[in-house]
C-alpha positions in Angstrom: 0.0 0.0 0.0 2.8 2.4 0.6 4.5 1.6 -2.3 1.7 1.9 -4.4 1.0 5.5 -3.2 4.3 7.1 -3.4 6.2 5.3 -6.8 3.2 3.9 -8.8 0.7 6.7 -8.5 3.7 9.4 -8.7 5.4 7.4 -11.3 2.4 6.3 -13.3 4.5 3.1 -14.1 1.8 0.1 -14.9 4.9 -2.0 -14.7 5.8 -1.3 -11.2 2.3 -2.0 -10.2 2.2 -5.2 -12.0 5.3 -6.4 -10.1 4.5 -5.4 -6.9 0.5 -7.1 -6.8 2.5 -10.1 -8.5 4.9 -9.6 -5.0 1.7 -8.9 -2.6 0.2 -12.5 -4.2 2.8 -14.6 -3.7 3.5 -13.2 -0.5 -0.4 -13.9 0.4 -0.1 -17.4 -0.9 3.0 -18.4 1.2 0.9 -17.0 4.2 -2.0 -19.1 3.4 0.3 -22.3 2.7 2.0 -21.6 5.9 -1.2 -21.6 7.6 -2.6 -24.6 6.4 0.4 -26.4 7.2 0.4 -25.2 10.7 -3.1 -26.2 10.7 -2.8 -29.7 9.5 0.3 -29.9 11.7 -1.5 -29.0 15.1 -4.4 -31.5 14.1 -2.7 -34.0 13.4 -0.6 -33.4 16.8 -3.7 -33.5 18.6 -5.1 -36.2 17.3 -2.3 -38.6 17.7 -2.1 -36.7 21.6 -5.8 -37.7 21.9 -5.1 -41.6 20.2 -1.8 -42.3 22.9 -3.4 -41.1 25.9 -7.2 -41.6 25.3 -7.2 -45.6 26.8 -4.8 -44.1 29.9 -6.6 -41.4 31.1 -10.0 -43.7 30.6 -8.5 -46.5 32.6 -6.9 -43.7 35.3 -10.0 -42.1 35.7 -11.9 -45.1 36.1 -9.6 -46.2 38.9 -9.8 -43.5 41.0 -13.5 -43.1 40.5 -14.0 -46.4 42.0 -11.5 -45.8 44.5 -12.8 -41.8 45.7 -16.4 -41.8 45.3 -16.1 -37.6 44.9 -14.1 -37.5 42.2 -16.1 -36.2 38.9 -15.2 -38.9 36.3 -16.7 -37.0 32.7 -14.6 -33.5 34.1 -11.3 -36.1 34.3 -12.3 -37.1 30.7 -13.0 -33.5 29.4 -9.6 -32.7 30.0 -8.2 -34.4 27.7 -10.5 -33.0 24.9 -10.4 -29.3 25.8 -6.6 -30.3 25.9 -6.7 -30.9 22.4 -8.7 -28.7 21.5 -6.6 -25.7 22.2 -4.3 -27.3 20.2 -6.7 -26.7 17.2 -8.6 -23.9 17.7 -8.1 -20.4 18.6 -5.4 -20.3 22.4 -2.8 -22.1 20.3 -2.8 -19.8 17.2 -3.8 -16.6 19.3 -0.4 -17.6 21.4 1.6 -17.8 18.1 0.3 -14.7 16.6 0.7 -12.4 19.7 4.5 -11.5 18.8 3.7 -10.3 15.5 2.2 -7.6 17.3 5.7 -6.0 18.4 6.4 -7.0 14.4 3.9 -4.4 13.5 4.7 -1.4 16.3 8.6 -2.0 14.9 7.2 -0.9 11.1 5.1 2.1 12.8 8.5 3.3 14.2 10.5 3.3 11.7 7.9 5.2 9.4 7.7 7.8 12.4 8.4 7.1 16.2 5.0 8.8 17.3 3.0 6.0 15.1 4.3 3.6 17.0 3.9 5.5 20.3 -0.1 5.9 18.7 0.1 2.0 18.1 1.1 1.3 21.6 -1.1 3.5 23.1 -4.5 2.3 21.2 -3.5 -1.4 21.7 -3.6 -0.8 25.5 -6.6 0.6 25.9 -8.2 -2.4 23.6 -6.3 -4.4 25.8 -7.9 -3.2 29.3 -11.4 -2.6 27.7 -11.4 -6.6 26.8 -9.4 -8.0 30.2 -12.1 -5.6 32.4 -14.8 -7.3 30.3 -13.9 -10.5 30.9 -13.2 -10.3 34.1 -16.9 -8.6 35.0 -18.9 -11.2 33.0 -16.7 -14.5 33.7 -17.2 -15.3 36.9 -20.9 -14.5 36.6 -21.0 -17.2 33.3 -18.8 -19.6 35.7 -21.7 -19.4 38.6 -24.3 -19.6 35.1 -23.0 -22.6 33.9 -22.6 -24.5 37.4 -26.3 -24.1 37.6 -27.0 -25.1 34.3 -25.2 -28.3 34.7 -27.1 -29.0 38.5 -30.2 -27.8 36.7 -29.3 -30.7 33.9 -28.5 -33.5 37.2 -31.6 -32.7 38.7 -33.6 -33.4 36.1 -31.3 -36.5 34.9 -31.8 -37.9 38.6 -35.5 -37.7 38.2 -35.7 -39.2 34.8 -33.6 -42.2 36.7 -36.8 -42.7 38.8 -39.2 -41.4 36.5 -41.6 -44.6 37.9 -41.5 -43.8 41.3 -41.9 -40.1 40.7 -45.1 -40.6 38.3 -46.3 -43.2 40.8 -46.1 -40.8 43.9 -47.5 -37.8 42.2 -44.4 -36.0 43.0 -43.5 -34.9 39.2 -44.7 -30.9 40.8 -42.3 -31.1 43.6 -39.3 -32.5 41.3 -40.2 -30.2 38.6 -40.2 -27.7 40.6 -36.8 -28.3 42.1 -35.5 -28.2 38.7 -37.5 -24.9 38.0 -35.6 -22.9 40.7 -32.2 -24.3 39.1 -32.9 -23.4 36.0 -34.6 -19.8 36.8 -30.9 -19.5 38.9 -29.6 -20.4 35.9 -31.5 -18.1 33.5 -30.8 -15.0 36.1 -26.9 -15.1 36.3 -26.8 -15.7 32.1 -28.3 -12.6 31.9 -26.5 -10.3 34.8 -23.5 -11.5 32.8 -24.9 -10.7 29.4 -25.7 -7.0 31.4 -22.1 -6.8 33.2 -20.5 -7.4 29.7 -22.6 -5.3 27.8 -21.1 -1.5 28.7 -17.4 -2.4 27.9 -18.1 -4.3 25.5 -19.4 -1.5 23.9 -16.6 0.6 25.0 -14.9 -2.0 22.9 -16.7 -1.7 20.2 -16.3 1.8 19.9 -12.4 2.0 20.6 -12.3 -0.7 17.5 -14.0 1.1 14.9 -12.7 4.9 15.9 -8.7 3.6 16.5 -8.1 2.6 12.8 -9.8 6.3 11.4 -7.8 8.7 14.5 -4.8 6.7 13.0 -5.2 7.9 9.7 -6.1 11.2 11.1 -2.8 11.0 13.1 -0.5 9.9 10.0 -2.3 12.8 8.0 -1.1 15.5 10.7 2.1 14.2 10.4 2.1 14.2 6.1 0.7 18.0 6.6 3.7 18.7 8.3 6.0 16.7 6.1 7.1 14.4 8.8 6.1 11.1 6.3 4.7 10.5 2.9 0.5 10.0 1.9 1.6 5.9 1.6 2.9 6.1 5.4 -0.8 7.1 6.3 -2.4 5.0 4.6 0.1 2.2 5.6 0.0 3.3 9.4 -4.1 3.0 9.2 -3.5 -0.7 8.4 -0.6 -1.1 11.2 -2.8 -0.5 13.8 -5.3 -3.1 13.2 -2.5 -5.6 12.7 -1.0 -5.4 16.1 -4.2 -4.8 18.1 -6.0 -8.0 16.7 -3.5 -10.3 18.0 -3.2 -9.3 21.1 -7.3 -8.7 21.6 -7.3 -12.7 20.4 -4.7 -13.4 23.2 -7.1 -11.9 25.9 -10.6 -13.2 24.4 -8.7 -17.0 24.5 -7.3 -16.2 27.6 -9.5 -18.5 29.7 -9.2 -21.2 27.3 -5.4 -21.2 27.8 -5.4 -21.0 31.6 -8.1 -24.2 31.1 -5.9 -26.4 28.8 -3.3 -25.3 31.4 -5.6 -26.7 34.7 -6.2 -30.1 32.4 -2.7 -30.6 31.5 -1.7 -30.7 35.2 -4.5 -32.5 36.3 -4.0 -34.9 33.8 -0.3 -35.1 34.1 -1.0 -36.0 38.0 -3.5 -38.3 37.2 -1.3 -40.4 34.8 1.7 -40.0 37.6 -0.7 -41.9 40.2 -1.9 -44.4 38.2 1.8 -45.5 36.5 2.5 -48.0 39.7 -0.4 -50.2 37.6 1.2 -50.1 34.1 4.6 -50.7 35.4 4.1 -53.8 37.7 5.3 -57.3 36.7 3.0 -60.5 35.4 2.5 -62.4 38.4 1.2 -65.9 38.3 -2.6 -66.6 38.2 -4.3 -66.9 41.9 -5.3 -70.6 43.0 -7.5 -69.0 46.1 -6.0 -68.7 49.2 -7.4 -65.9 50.6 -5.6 -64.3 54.0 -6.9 -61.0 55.7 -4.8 -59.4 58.7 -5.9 -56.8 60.7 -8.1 -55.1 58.4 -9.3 -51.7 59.2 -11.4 -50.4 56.4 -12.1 -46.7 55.7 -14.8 -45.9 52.6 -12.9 -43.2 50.2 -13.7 -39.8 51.1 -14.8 -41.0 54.8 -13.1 -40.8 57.9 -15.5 -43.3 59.6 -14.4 -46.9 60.3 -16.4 -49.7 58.9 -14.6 -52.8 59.4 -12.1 -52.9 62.3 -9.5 -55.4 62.8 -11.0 -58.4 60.7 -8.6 -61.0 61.1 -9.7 -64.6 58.8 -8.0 -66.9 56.0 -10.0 -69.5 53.7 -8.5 -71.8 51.1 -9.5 -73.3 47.6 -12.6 -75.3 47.7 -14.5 -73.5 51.2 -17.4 -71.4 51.8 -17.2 -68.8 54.2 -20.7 -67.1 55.1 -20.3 -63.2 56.2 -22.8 -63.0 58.8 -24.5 -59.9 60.6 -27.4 -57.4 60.9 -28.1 -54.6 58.3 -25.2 -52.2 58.4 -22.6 -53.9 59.9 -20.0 -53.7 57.2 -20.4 -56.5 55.1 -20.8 -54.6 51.9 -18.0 -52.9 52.7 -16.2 -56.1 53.4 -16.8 -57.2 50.3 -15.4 -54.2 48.0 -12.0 -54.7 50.5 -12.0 -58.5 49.2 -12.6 -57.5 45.9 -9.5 -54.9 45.8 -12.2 -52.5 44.6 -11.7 -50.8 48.3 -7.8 -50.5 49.9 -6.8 -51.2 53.2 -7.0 -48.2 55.7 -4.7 -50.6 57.8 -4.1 -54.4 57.7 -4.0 -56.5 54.4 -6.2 -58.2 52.0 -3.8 -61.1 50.2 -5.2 -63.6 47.6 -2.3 -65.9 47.1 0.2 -63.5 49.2 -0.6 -60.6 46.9 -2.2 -57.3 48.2 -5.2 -57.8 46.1 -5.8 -54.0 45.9 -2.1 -53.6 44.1 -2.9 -56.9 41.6 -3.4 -55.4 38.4 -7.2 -55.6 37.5 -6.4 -56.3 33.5 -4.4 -59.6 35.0 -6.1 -60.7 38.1 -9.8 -59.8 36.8 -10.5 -63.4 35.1 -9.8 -65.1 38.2 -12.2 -63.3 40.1 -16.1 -62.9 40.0 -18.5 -60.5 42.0 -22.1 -60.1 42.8 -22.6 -57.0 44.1 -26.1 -55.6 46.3 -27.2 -53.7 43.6 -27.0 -55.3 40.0 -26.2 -53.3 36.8 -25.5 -54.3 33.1 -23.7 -52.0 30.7 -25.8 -51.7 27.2 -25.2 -54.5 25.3 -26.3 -58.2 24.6 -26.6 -60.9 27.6 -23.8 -62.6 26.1 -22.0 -59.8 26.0 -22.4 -59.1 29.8 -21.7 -62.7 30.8 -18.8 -62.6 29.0 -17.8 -59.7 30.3 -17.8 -58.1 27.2 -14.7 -59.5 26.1 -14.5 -62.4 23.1 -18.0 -64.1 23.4 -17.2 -67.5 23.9 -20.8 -69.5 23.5 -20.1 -72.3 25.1 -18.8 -70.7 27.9 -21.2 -68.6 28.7 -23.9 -71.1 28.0 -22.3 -73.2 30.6 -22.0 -70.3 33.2 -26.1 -70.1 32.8 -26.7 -73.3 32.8 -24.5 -73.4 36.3 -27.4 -70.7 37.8 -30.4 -72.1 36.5 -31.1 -69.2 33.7 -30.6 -71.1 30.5 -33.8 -71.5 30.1 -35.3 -68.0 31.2 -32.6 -66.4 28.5 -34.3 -68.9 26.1 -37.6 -67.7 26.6 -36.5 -63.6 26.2 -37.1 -61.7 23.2 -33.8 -63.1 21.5 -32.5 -65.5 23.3 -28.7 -64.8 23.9 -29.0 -62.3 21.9 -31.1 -59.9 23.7 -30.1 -56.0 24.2 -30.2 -55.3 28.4 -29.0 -52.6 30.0 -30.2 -48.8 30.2 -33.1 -49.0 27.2 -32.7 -52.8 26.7 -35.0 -55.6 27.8 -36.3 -54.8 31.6 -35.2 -57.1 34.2 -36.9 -58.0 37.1 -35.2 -58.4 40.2 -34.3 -62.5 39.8 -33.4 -62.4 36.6 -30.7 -59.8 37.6 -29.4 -61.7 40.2 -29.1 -64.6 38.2 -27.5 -63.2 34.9 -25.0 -61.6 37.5 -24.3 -65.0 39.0 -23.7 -66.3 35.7 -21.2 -63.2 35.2 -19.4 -64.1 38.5 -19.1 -67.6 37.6 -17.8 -67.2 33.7 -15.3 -69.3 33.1 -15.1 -70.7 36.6 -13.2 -68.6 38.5 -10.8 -69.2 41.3 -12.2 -66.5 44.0 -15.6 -65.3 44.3 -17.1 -62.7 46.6 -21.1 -62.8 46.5 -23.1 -59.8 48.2 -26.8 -61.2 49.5 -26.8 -62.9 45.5 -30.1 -64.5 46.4 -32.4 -61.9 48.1 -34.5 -61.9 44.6 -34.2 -65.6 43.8 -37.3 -68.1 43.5 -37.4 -71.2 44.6 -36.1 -73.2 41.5 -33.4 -70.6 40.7 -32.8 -70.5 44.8 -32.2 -74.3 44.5 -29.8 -73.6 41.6 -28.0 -71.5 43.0 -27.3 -73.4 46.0 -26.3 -76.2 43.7 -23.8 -73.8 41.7 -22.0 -72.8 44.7 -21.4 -76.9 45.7 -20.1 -76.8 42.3 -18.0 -74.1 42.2 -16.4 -75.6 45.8 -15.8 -78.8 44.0 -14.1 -76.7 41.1 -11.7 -75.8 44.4 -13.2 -72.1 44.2 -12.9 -69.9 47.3 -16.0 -68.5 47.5 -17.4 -65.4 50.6 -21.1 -65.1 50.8 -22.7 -62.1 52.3 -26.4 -63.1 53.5 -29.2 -63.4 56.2 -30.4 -66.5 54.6 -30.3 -69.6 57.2 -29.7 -72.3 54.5 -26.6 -70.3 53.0 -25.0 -70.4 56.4 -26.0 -74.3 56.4 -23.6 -75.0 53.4 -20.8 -72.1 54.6 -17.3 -74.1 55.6 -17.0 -71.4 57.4 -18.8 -68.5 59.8 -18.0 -65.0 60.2 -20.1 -63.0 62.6 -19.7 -59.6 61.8 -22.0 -56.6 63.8 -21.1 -52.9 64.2 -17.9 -52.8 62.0 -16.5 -55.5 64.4 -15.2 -59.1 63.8 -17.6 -61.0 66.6 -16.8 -64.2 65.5 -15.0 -67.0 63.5 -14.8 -70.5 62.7 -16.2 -73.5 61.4 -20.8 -74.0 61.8 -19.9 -76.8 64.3 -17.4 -74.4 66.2 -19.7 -71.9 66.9 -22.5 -73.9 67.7 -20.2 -75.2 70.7 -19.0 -72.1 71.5 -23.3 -70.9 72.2 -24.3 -74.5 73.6 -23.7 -73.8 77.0 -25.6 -69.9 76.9 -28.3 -71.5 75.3 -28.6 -74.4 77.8 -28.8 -71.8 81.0 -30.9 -69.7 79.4 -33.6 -72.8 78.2 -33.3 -73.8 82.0 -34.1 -70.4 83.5 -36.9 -70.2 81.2 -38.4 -73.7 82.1 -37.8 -72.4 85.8 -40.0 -69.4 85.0 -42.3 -71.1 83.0 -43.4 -73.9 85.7 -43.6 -70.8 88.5 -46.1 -69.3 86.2 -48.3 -71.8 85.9 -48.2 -72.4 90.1 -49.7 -68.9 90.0 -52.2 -69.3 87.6 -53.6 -72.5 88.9 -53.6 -71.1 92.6 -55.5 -68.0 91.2 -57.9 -70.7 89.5 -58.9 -72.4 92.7 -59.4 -69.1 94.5 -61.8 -67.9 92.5 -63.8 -71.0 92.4 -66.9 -69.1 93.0 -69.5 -69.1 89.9 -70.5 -66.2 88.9 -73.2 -66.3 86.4 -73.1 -62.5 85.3 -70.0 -63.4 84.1 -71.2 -67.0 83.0 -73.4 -64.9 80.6 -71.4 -62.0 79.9 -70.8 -61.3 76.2 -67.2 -59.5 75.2 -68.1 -55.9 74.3 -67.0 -55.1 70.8 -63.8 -54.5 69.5 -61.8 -56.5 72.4 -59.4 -58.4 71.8 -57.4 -61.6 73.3 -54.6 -63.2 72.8 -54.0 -66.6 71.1 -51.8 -68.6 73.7 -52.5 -71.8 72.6 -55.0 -73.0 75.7 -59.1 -73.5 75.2 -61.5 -70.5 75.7 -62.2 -69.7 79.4 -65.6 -70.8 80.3 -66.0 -69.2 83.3 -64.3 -67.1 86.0 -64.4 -69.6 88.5 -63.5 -72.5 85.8 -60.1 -74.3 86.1 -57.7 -73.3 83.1 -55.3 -75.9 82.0 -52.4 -75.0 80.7 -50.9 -77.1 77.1 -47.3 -77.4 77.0 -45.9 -76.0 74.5 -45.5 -77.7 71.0 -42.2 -78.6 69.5 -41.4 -76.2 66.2 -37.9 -75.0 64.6 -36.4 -72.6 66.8 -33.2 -70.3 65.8 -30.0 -70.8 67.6 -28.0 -67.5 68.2 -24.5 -66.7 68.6 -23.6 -65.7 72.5 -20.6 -64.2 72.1 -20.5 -60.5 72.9 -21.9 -58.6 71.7 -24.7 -61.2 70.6 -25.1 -61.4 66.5 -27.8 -63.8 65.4 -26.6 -66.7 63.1 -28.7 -68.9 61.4 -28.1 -72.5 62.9 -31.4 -73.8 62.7 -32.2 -76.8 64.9 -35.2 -78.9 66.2 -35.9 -79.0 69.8 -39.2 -79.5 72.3 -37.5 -78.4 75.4 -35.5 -75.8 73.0 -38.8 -74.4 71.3 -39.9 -71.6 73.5 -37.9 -69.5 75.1 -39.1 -67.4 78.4 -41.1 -65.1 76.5 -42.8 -67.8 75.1 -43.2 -69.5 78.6 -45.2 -66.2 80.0 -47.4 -66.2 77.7 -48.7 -70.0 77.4 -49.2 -69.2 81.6 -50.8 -66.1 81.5 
């Protein structure tokens, strides 16, 4: 532009111009090619970025989401993409093109020293106009958008129990919840637009009047001879080139200090979890399982669960985790399954922490029936086999082990059929059972079961039963977790677990010796009791011996009501009551060691039948 001003115009040479927009087009087309170069270059470098580090970050992420039930698994996985995104978009090339703005202030000074003072000058206040802008309206759009996204999990959380919600009539209440989100939301979006709005028009105005007080400037400075008419016009375009740069740099701003917060966080993130992609093969597990002193702390939770369990079984017995509801069983069982580390103690399968065994290796030795049963999309092969190869007649024989050959048989397609969120709807049973069948794929060598049969039926009940004797004969080590009576029946082994604590341990017949003798005083005070009673109630008989026939004739008023104790309907006041003894039924044998934990022993007994209360009512 300058040349063309002061030689072509004052020259009238056609040939000058001709060689100079032949010199301005080549020079354009070596900018674009360098451009599209750089381009391809930086998406081909984040692609290849994304590709290496994708299955990492997944499995990382996965990990610690399991292992810290706070951390936010998709915002661990949207690092990575707004990682390389910056390498594509708009940080990355506003962060190359920022030091051509000192490129362009260096031609303003050497056409005139006060054109670049102008330069600098007009570039700062952009620059202050766009950082006070950003700075007004961003944290408002930070607080926008964190209600947006709650506004988005409340009503994602009610979709999950859309059912219950219909059901209950509480759809007003939950869409109202969402309502006052989402208004939140609504509220801040627009303070923010409103913040913005003044300097950004501030902006707007400095941007449109900078480029035409330039030329204004450089037309001052022709008038009195200080440069040429081609340094004006020059200098108008000088000033757009080194503001827009810099303006870019600040708009992107944010986006750079975010690719910078997801670089670190993943770099950490990758740091932690190289102890599992560096450790050696180790043999496969044959099932000796050996826990020492375990003190179990949930993640994120300073409150003990399990204190000081201290148990071992081998290949080939059943140990049954007994206890009432919450007294760490569940808990228990994510520590066996390495899902869950150690706060203290150990949990060794074969002498290996099992929480330090990689999962990749040590995965198709185990199997795991959690309380609550999920399946990931996909078809029931797919989720007996893990959804790794499909091998038919595996999984065929890890149904027919559980009894649910023939239920998968009689769904939709057979084998075949989509489960999961939007696939085939379970009930309850047939969840349990395709989760046994998972847990028992390929036979594995330890097994951890979490009450697997609270939705079973009777057939799939007996099944089961007759999976776990085959599984045992298989020389499988296999924990149950249940209030069921017949369970504990088949268990090698009892543990008696109540308030985090480990009560008791040993074999069915060990423990039922160890409660004998608390159960024998206590049946012989009842009896005691029992016979006392009944003294009493026969000596209150003959007193009252008396008939009375307002009371032979009495009728009971409305609404009374007696209790059933097992003895005929008194005739009379003054009638003699006899008393039955009591009749003989199966009675529940608990644990007496302290603190007292009920365990299912169940046993036949007259003299053991009825315990005191029992005794004061049959007398009374």
């Amino acid at each position: 532009m300058w040349n063309v001003f002061d030689r072509v115009i004052s020259a009238r040479s056609g040939i000058t111009l001709l060689s100079l927009t032949i010199l301005v087009v080549a020079v354009f087309g070596f900018w674009a090619l360098l451009e599209w170069v750089r381009n391809r270059l930086f998406v081909r470098l984040s692609a290849r970025l994304d590709w290496d580090l994708a299955t990492s970050v997944f499995d990382a992420s996965f990990r610690r989401h399991v292992g810290q039930k706070n951390v936010n698994l998709h915002e661990l996985l949207a690092g990575l993409l707004i990682l390389r995104q910056s390498l594509t978009g708009r940080p990355i090339l506003a962060l190359m093109d920022a030091p051509f703005s000192l490129v362009f202030i260096a031609f303003g000074f050497i056409f005139h020293p006060l054109l670049a003072v102008f330069i600098i000058v007009a570039t700062l206040l952009v620059l202050v106009t766009t950082y006070v802008s950003q700075k007004v309206s961003a944290p408002i759009l930070k607080a926008s958008n964190l209600e947006n996204a709650e506004a988005t999990k409340v009503a994602a959380d009610s979709l999950r129990d859309a059912e219950t919600t219909m059901a209950m009539g509480m759809l007003p209440a939950v869409r109202n919840k969402w309502f006052a989100r989402h208004q939140t939301f609504l509220q801040l979006q627009v303070n923010a637009t409103e913040a913005s709005g003044a300097m950004r028009g501030v902006g707007s105005l400095l941007s449109h009047s900078l480029p035409s007080l330039q030329i204004a400037f450089g037309a001052w400075l022709a008038l009195e001879g200080q440069i040429t008419g081609g340094m004006v016009i020059a200098a108008s375009m000088l000033i757009a080139k080194a503001m827009n740069p810099m303006v870019s740099l600040i708009l992107s701003w944010d986006s750079i200090i975010s690719a910078r917060q997801a670089y670190d966080h993943l770099n950490i993130l990758l740091q932690e979890d190289e102890v599992y992609s560096s450790q050696m093969a180790l043999p496969s597990p044959t099932g000796n399982l050996q826990v020492s002193d375990l003190v179990l702390v949930p993640p994120g939770s300073t409150k003990v669960v399990i204190n000081g369990a201290n148990f071992s079984i081998t290949p080939g017995n059943i140990l049954a985790v007994i206890g009432p509801s919450a007294a760490g069983k569940s808990c228990l069982a994510r520590a066996l399954m390495g899902v869950w580390q150690p706060f203290k103690g150990s949990v060794r399968l074969d002498g290996v922490e099992i929480s330090d065994w990689s999962r990749e290796e040590v995965g198709p030795y185990l199997g795991y029936v959690p309380q609550e049963v999920e399946f990931f999309t996909g078809t029931i092969a797919e989720n007996i086999a893990r959804f790794g190869e499909v091998e038919p007649d595996e999984v065929v024989d890890a149904a027919r082990l559980v009894g649910a050959h023939m239920m998968i048989l009689q769904m939709p397609n057979g084998y075949d059929t989509q489960i999961g969120p939007g696939g085939f709807t379970l009930s309850g049973g047939q969840k349990q059972s395709l989760a046994l069948a998972r847990a028992f794929y390929k036979r594995p060598r330890f097994v951890v079961l979490d009450e697997p049969n609270s939705s079973l039926d009777e057939a799939l009940e007996q099944s089961f039963r007759a999976a776990l004797e085959a599984m045992r004969a298989a020389n499988t080590s296999i924990v149950v977790m249940t209030h069921d009576p017949r369970l504990a029946r088949v268990a090698d082994y009892l543990l008696v677990v109540r308030e985090g604590r480990q009560i008791g341990f040993g074999t069915p017949k060990e423990m039922l010796a160890a409660v004998q003798p608390a159960e024998a005083s206590s049946t012989g005070k009842a009896k005691a009791k029992a016979k006392a009673v009944n003294s009493e109630v026969k000596a209150d008989a003959l007193l009252k011996s008396a008939p009375d026939p307002i009371a032979d004739k009495a009728i009971p008023a409305s609404g009374s009501s007696q209790m059933d104790l097992g003895v005929p309907t008194k005739p009379g006041v003054g009638a003699s009551v006899p008393i039955q003894p009591p009749q003989p039924k199966t009675a529940k044998i608990s644990v007496a060691i302290e603190p007292a934990v009920p365990v299912s022993l169940a046993t036949r007994s007259a003299d053991q039948a009825d315990g005191p209360l029992k005794g004061r009512q049959d007398a009374g």
